[in-house]
C-alpha positions as CSV (number, residue, x, y, z in Angstrom):
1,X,0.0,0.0,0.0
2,X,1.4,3.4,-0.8
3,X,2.6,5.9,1.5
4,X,-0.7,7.7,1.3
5,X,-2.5,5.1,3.1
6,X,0.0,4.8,5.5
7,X,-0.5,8.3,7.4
8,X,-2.1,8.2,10.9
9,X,-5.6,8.9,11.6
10,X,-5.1,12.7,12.5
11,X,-3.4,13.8,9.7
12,X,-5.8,15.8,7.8
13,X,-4.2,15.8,4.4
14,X,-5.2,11.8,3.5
15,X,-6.4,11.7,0.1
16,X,-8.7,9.1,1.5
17,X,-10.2,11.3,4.3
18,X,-10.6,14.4,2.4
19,X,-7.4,16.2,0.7
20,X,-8.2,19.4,2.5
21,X,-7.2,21.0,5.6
22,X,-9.9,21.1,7.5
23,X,-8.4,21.7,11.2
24,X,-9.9,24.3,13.5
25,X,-7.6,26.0,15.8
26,X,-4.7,23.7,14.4
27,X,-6.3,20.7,15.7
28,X,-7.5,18.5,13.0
29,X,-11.0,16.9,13.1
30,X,-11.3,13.2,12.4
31,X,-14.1,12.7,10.1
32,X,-13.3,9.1,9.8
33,X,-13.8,5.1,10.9
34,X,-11.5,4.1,13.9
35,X,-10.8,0.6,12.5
36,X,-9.9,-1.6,16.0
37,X,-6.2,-2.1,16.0
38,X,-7.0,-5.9,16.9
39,X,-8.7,-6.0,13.6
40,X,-6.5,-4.0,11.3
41,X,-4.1,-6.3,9.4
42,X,-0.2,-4.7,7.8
43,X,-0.6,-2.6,5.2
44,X,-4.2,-1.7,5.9
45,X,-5.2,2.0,6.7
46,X,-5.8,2.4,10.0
47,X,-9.1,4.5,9.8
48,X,-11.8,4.7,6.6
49,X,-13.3,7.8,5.4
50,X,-16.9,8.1,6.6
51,X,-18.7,10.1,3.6
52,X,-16.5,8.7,0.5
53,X,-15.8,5.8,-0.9
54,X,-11.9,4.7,0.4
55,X,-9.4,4.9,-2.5
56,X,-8.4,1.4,-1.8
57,X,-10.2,-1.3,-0.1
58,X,-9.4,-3.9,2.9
59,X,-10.4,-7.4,3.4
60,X,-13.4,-8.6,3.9
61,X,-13.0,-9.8,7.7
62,X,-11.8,-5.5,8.0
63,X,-14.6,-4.4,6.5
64,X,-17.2,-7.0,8.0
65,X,-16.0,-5.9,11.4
66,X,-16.4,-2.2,10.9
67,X,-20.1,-2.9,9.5
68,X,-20.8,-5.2,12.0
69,X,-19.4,-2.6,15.0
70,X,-21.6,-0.2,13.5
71,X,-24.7,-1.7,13.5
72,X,-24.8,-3.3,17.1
73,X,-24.9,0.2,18.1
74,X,-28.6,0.0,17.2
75,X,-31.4,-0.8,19.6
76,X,-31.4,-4.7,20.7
77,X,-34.6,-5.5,18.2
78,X,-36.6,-7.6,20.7
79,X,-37.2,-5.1,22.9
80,X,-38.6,-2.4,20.3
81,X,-42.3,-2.2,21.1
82,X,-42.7,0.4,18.8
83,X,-42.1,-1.2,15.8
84,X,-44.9,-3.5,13.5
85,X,-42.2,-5.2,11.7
86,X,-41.0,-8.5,12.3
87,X,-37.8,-9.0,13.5
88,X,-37.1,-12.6,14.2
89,X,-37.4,-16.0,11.9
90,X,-36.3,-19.6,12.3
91,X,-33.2,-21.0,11.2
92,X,-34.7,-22.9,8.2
93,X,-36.0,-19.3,7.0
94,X,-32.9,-17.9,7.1
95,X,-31.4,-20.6,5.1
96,X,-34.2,-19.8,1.9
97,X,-33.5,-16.1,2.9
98,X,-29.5,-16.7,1.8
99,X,-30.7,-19.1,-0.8
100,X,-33.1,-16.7,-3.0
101,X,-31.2,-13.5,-1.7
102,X,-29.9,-13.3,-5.9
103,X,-33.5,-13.7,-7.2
104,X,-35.2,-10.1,-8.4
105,X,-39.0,-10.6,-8.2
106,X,-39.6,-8.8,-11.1
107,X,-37.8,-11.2,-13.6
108,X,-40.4,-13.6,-14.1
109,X,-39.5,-15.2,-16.9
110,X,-36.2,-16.3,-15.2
111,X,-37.1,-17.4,-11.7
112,X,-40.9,-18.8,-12.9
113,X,-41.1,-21.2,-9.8
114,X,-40.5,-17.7,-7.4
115,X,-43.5,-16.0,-9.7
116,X,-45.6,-19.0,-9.4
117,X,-45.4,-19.1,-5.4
118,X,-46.0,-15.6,-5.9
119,X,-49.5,-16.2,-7.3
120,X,-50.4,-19.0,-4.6
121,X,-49.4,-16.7,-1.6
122,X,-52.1,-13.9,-3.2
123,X,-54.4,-16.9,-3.9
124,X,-53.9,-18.1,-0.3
125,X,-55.0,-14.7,0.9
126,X,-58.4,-14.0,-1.7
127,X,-59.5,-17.4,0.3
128,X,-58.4,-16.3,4.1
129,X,-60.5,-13.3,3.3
130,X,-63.3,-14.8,2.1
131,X,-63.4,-13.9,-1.6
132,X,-66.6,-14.9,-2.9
133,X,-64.9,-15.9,-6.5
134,X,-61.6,-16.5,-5.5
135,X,-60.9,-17.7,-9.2
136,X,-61.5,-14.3,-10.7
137,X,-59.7,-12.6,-8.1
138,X,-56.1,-10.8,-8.6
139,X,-53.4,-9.9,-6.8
140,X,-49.1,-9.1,-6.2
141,X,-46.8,-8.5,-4.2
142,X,-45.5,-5.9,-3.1
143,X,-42.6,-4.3,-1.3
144,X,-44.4,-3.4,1.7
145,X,-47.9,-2.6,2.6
146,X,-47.2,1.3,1.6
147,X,-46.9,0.0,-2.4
148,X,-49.8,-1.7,-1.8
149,X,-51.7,0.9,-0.5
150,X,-50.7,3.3,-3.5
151,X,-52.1,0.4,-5.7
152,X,-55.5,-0.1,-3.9
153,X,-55.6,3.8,-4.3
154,X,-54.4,3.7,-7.9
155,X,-57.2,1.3,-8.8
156,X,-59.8,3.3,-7.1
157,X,-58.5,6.3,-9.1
158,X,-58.4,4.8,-12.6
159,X,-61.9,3.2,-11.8
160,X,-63.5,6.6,-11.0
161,X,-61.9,8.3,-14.0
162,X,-62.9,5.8,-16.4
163,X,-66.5,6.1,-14.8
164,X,-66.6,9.9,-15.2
165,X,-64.7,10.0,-18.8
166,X,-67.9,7.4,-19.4
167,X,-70.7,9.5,-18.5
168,X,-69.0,12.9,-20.2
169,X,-68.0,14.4,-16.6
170,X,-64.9,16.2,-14.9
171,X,-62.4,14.5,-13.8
172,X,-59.7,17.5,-12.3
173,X,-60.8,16.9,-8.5
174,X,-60.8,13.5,-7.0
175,X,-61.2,13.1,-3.7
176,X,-60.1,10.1,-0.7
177,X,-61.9,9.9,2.1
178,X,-60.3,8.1,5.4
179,X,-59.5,8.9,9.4
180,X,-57.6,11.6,10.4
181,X,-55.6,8.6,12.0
182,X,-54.6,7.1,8.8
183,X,-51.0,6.0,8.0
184,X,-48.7,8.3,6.1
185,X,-48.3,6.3,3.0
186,X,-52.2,7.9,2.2
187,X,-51.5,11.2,2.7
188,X,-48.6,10.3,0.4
189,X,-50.2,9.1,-2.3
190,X,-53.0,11.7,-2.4
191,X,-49.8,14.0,-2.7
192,X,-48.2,12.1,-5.4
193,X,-51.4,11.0,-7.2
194,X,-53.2,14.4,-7.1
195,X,-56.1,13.7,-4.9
196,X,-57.4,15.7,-2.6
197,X,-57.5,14.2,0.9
198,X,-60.8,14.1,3.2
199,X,-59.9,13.5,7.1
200,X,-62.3,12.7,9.0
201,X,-61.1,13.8,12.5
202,X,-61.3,11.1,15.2
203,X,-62.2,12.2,18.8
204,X,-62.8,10.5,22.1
205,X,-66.4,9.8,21.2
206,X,-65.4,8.8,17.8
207,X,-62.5,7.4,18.6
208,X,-61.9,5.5,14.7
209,X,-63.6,6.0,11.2
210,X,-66.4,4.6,12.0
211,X,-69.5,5.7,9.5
212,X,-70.5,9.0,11.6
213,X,-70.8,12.0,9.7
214,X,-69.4,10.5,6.5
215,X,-72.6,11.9,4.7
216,X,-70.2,15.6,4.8
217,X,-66.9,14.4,3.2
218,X,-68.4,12.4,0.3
219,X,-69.4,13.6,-3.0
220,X,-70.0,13.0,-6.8
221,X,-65.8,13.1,-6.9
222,X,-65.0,10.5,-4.3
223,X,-62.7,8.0,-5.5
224,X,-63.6,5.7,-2.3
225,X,-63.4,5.4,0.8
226,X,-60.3,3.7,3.4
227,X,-61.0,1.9,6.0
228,X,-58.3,0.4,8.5
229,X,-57.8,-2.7,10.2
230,X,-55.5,-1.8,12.8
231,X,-54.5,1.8,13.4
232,X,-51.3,2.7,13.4
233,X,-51.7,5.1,16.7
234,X,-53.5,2.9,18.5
235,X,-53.8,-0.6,17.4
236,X,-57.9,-0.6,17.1
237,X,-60.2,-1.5,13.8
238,X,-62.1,0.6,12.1
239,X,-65.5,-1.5,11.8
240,X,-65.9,-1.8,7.9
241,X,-69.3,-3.3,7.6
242,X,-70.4,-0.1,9.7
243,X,-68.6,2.2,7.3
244,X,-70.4,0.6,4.5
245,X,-73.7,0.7,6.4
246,X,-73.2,4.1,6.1
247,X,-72.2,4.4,2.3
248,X,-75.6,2.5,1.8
249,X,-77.3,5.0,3.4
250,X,-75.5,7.9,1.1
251,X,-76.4,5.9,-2.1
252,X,-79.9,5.8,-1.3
253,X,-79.8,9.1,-1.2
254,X,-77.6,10.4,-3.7
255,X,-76.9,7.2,-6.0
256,X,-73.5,7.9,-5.2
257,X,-71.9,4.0,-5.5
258,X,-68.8,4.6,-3.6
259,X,-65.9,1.4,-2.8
260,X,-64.0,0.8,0.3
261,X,-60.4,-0.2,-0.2
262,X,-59.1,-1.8,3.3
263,X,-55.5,-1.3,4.5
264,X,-55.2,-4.5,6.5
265,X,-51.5,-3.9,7.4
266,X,-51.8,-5.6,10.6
267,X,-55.0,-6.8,11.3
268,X,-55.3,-8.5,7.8
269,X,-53.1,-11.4,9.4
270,X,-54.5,-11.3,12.8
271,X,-58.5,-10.8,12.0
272,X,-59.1,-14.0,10.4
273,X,-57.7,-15.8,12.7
274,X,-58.5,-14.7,15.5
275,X,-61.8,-13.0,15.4
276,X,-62.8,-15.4,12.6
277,X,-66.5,-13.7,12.6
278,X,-65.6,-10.2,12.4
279,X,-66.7,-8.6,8.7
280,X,-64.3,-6.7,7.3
281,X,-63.2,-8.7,4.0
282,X,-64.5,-9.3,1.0
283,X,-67.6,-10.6,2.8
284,X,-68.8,-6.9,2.4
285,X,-69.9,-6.2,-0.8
286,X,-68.4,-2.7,-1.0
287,X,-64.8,-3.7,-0.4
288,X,-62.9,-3.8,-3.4
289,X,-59.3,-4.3,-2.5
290,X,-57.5,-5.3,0.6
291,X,-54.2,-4.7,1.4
292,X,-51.6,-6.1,4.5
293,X,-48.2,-6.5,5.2
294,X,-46.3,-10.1,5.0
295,X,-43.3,-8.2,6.8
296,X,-45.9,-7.4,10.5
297,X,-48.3,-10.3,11.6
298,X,-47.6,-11.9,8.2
299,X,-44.4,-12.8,9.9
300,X,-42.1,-12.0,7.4
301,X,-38.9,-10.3,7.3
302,X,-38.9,-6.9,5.9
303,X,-40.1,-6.0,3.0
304,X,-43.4,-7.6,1.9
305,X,-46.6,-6.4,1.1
306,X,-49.9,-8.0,-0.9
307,X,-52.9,-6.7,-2.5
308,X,-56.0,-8.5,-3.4
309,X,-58.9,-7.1,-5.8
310,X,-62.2,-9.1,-5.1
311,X,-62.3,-9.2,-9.4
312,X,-60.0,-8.4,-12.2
313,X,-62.9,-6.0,-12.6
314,X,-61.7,-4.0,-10.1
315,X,-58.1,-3.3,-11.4
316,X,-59.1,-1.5,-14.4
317,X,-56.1,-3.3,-17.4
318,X,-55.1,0.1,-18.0
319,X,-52.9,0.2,-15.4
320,X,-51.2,-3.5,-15.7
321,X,-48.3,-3.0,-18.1
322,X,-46.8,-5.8,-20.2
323,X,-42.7,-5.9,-20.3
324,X,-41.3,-8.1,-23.2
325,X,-37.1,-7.3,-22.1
326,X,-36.6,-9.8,-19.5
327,X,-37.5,-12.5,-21.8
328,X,-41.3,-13.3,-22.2
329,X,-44.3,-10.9,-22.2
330,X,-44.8,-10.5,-18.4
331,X,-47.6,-8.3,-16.9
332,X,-46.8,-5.9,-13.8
333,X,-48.7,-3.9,-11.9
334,X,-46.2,-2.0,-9.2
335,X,-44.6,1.3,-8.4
336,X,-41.3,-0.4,-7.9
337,X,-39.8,-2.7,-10.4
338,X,-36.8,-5.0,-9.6
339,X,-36.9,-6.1,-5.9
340,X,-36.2,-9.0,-3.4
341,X,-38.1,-12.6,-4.4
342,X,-36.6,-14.2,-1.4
343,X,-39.6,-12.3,0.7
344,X,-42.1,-14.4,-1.5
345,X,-40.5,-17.2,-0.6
346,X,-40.4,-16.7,3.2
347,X,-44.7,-16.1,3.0
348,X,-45.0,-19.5,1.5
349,X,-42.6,-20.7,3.8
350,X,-44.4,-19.4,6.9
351,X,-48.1,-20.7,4.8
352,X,-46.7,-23.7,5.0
353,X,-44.7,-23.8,8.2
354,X,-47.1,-22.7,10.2
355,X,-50.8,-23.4,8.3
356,X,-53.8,-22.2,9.3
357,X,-53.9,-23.0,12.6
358,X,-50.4,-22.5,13.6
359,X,-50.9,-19.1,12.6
360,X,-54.2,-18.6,15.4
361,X,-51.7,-20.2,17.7
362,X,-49.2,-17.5,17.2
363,X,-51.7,-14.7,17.0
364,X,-53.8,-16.1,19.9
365,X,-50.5,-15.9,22.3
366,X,-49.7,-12.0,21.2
367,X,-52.6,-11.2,21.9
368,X,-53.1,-12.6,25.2
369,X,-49.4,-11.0,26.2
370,X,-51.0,-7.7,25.3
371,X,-54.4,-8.0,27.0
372,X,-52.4,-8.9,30.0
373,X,-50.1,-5.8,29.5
374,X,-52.6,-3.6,29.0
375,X,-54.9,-4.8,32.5
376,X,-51.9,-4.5,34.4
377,X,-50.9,-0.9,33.3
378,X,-54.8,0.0,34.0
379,X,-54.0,-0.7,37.3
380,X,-51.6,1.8,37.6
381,X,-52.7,5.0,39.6
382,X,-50.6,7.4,36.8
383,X,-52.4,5.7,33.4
384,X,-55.3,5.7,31.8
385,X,-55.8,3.2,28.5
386,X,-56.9,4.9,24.8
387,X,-57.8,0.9,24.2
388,X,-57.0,-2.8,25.8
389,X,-55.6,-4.7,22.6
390,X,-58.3,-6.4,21.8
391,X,-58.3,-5.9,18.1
392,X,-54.9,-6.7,17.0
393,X,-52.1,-7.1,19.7
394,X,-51.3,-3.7,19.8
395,X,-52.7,-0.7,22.1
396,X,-52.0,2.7,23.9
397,X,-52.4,4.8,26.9
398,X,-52.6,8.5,28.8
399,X,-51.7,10.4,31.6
400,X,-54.1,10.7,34.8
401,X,-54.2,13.7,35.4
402,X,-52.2,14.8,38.2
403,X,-51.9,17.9,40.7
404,X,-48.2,18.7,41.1
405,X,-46.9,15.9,38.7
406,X,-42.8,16.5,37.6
407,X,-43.1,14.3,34.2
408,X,-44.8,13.7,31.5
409,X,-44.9,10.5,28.8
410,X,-41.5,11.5,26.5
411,X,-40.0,11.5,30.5
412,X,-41.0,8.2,30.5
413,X,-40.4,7.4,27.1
414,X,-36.5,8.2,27.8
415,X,-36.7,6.0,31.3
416,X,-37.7,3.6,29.5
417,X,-35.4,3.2,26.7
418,X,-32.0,4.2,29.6
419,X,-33.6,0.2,30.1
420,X,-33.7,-0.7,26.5
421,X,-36.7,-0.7,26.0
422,X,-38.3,1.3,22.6
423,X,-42.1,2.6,23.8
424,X,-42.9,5.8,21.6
425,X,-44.8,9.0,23.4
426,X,-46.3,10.6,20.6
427,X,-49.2,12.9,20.2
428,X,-52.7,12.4,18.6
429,X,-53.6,13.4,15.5
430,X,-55.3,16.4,14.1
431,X,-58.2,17.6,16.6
432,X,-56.7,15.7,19.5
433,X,-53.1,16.7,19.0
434,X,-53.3,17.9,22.8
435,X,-53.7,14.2,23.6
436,X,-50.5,12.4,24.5
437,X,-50.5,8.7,24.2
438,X,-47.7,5.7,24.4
439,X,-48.3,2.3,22.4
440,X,-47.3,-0.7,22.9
441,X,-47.1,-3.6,19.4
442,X,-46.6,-7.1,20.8
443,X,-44.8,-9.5,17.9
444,X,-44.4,-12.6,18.1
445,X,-41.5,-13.7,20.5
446,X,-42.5,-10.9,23.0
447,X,-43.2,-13.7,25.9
448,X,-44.8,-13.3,29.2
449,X,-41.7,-13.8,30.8
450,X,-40.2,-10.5,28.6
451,X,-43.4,-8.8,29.4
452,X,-43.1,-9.1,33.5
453,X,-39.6,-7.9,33.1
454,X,-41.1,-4.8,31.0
455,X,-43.9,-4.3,33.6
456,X,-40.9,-4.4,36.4
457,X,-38.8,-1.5,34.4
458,X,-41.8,0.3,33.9
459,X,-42.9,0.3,37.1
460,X,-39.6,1.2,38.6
461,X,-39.6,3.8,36.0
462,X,-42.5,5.4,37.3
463,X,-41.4,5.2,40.9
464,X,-37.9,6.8,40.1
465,X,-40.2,9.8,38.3
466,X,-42.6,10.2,40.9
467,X,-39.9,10.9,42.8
468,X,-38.3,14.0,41.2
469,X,-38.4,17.2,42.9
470,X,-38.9,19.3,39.7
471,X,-39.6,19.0,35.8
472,X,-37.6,17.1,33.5
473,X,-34.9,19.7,31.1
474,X,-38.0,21.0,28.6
475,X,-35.9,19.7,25.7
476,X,-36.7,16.1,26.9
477,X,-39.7,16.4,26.1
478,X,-39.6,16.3,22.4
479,X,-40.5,13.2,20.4
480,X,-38.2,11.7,18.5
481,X,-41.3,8.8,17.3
482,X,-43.2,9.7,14.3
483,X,-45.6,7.3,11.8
């Protein structure tokens, strides 16, 4: 290695680190990656640059190691109980997750099995959600349930536009109508797609979308309506056979014929088997599509999503293009184009590992562990629960109010993680934004035994801020958690 790469870390003039002087007061910043003596072998630099790409390069156990000391400064994943995203699979899926880790998802005509498994898995789903015609039904993947949102959204678009270019009428203003509470990938795509959002503002009387009022927020250039199964702020269903009630209602008296799309992202996976009876699917005659996320309670490693239409009929052909260049004509509906197959894979693994009623088994046991969470914080002089978990494993909770009281949720939010533990303080949104909630999302893997020893941190937590003499440094109480 040449003489360059043999300076020492401070010396500011390394053509790897920079090539400028860039010292202040004559001491010279280090804007670079320390590697570990113990690591470094002869000849190697002793420190990479952070923000360019080295001019030479090391071997791969150097490089491994500095990745790899990197990354464990992240949170330990298993005690994140903010997160939706699975974060743990069995050894045999890690083995198909190194095996189809080459495979692009896209190229169909060259990995046909991975595009046939593909169709099952979609298949799979038009059944667990009761599709009347399952045969007629169509479907993808996705790379997360945000894709598959935009798609569902897409469709209803295209659908309304083709309705209206029909009958010789406008089309410049579309219109979505969903909660107030609604994930960001909606608000998204009405920016992206040019539509113009309709909240619906949730409140503690109506605390989801749930059919009240809707009569004000839709009109002749509603492109549908979203309903969720699972919000993200608090974990709770929005009840879909309600919301249509409602839509009924607004037909018969406008003849306005508006579709529900449902972003299942959680409790697509957890409804069916665990509140088997619940309508919410395509046993509702105004749901068009559904979409969820294999990567939450499909138990997949990040990133998968799936959408289901109830009929090709609802995903108007115009928006299904045809590609010729990866050998064979292949259709494709989806916003991103080459991606990981190996996710595929894992959903038909877990289909199969699992089957129907491993999955209730699974579901059945997160849900318990956050029903019994959420009854033992009730208990709790300082809290007051938004909802118990009893829709998907997920739920939330305030702040008694309290004369004289030093700390707030974001204190508690910082105790909590000084423990390791990830629970997000955030606020409500629009209308209740002077609400302050936490939220809790059991995954699988979150035991009873890991949920005593949170209950034990928590509670010591408390006890340690009950005990302060004044307020917590203002800046503390920013949050750093948003959706």
């Amino acid at each position: 290695m040449s003489d360059m790469h043999s300076t020492t870390m401070n010396d500011s003039t390394c053509g790897c680190c920079g090539g400028e002087d860039n010292s202040i007061d004559g001491v010279a910043p280090f804007d670079g990656i320390e590697i570990n003596p113990i690591f470094s072998r002869p000849k190697e630099v002793k420190a990479f640059p952070k923000n360019r790409i080295p001019h030479e390069g090391s071997l791969p156990e150097t490089a491994y190691q500095v990745v790899h000391d990197d990354a464990m400064l992240d949170g330990n994943a298993r005690l994140n109980l903010a997160t939706f995203v699975s974060t743990w699979m069995d050894d045999y899926a890690n083995r198909i997750y190194m095996e189809a880790a080459d495979k692009n998802m896209i190229d169909k005509d060259e990995y046909p099995k991975t595009a046939e498994i593909e169709n099952r898995c979609w298949r799979m789903l038009a059944d667990l959600w009761n599709n009347p015609d399952p045969d007629h039904a169509i479907g993808t993947s996705t790379i997360g349930s945000s894709e598959a949102c935009m798609l569902g959204g897409l469709a209803l678009k295209r659908r309304w536009v083709n309705a209206r270019k029909a009958a010789g009428l406008p089309t410049d203003k579309p219109d979505l109508v969903m909660s107030s509470a609604v994930q960001v990938c909606w608000e998204k795509f009405c920016n992206y797609f040019d539509v113009e959002p309709r909240f619906v503002p949730i409140c503690e009387d109506h605390k989801v979308l749930d059919g009240h009022d809707l009569e004000r927020y839709v009109d002749e250039n509603t492109i549908g309506v979203v309903a969720i199964m699972g919000v993200t702020y608090t974990g709770m269903y929005e009840p879909v056979q309600q919301i249509s009630n409602a839509l009924d209602r607004i037909q018969e008296k406008t003849g306005l014929d508006v579709h529900i799309h449902v972003d299942a992202a959680s409790g697509g996976m957890v409804a069916p088997f665990i509140q088997p009876d619940l309508a919410w699917d395509f046993r509702v005659k105004r749901v068009v599509s559904i979409s969820t996320s294999g990567h939450k309670y499909g138990l997949v490693y990040p990133g998968l999503g799936w959408v289901v239409w109830r009929s090709t009929a609802d995903l108007p052909e115009s928006l299904v293009f045809k590609v010729s260049y990866l050998g064979g004509e292949m259709p494709t509906f989806a916003l991103n184009f080459s991606r990981p197959g190996a996710q595929v894979l894992l959903q038909y693994y877990m289909f199969l590992r699992l089957g129907f009623e491993g999955y209730c088994r699974v579901q059945q046991a997160s849900h318990d562990v956050a029903k019994y969470l959420s009854g033992e914080i009730a208990k709790m002089d300082d809290f007051t629960l938004w909802n118990d978990g009893s829709d998907i494993p997920v739920f939330a909770w305030m702040l008694k109010d309290k004369p004289n009281r030093k700390w707030n949720l974001y204190d508690l939010q910082d105790r909590l993680r000084m423990k390791g533990w990830l629970v997000p303080a955030y606020p409500m949104p629009v209308d209740l934004t002077d609400v302050t909630v936490q939220r809790i999302v059991v995954r699988n893997g979150f035991s009873h035994d890991l949920a005593e020893s949170f209950l034990r941190d928590l509670r010591a937590c408390v006890k340690y801020l009950d005990s302060l003499e004044a307020p917590m440094p203002s800046e503390a109480h920013v949050s750093g958690f948003h959706h």
